[in-house]
C-alpha positions as CSV (number, residue, x, y, z in Angstrom):
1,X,7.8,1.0,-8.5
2,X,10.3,3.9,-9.0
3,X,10.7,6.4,-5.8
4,X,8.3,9.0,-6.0
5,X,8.4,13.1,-4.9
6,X,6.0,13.9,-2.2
7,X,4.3,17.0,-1.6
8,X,1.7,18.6,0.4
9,X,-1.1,18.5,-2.1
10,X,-0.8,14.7,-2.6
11,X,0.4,13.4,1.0
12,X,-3.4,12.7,1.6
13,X,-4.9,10.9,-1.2
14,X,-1.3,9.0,-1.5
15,X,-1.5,7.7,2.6
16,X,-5.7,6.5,2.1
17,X,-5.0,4.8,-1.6
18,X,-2.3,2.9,-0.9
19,X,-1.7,-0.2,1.8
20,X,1.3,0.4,2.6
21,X,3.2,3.8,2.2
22,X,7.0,4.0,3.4
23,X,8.0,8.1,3.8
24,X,11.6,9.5,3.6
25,X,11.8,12.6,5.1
26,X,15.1,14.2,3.6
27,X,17.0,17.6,2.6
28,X,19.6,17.8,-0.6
29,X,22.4,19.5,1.7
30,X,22.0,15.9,4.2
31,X,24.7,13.8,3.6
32,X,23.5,10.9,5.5
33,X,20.5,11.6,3.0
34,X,22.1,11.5,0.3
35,X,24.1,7.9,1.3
36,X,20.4,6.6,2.3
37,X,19.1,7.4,-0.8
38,X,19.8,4.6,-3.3
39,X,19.0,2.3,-0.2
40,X,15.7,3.2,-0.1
41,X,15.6,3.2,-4.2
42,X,17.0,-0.3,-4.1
43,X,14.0,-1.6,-2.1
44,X,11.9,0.4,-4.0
45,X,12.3,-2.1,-6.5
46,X,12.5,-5.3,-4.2
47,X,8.7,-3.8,-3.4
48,X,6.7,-3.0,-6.1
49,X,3.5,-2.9,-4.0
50,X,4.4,-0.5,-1.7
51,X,4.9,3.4,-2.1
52,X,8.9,4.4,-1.6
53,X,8.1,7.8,-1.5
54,X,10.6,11.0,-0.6
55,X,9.7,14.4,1.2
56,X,11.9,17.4,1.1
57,X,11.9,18.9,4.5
58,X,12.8,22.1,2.7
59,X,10.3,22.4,0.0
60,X,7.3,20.7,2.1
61,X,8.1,22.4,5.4
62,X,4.5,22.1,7.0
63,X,4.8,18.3,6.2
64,X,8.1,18.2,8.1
65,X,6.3,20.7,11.1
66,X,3.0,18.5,11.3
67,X,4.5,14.8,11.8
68,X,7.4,16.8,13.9
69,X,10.6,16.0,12.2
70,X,13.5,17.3,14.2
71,X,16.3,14.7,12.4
72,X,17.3,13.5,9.0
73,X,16.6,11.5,7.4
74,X,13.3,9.8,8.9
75,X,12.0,7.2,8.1
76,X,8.4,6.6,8.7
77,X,6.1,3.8,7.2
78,X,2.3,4.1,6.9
79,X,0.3,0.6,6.4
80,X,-3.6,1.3,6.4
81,X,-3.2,4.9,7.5
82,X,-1.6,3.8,10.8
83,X,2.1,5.2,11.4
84,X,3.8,1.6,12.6
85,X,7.1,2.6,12.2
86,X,8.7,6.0,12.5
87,X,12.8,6.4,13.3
88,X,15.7,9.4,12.8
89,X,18.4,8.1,11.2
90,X,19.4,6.1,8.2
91,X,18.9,2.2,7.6
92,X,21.6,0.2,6.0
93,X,19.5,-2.1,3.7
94,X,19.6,-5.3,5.9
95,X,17.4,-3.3,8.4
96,X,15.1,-1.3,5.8
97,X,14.3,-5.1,4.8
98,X,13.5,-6.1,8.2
99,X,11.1,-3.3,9.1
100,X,9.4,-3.5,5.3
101,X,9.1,-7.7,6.7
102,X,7.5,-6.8,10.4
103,X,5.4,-4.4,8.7
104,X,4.2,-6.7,6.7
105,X,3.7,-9.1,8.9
106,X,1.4,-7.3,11.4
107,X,-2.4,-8.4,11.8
108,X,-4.3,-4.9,11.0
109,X,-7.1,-5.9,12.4
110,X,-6.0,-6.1,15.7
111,X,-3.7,-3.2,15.3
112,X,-6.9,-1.3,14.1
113,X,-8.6,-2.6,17.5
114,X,-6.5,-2.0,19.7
115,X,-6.4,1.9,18.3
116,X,-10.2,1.9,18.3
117,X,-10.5,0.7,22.0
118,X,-7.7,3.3,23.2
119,X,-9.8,6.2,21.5
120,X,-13.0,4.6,23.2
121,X,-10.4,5.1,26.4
122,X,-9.7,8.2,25.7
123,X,-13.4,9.4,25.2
């Protein structure tokens, strides 16, 4: 699957119809962006079941506000609407490989458990 464009209007329906959903927060004038880039493109097509998707910080500024980006690029990975993995900084493509691996490996179940019993915590 190709690297896709990310905005506002389709952040939603992309995070709950898709398993797992890897986000690269980015701006065209960010060099280290820019170098990231045909990483992330590279395992885009090492992954063809998972969303490689890009968001411009500059063009989808309340994205960038709401999930508090402050560096880039960012790298943050959705799997069953759960945030597992969320880091400033770029990935050479031994690492991106890595994460994309743990993140697969996870048991949802029990992350989604362990979430449910902190809310029940939380009240």
């Amino acid at each position: 699957m190709a690297v896709i464009e990310l905005t506002e209007g389709d952040f939603e329906s992309t995070i709950t119809g898709n398993d797992i959903v890897i986000l690269d927060f980015w701006a065209p004038w960010c060099a280290p962006c820019r170098a990231f880039a045909p990483i992330f493109e590279a395992a885009s097509e090492n992954h063809p079941d998972v969303v490689f998707a890009k968001i411009n910080t500059e063009e989808e500024q309340a994205l960038a506000a709401h999930f508090q980006i402050r560096s880039i690029p960012t790298l943050m990975i959705f799997r069953e609407q759960v945030i597992l993995f969320a880091q400033p900084g770029m990935l050479s493509a031994a690492q991106l490989e890595d994460v994309i691996g743990k993140v697969r490996e996870l048991d949802m179940a029990q992350v989604h458990e362990e979430i449910r019993q902190q809310q029940a915590e939380q009240g």
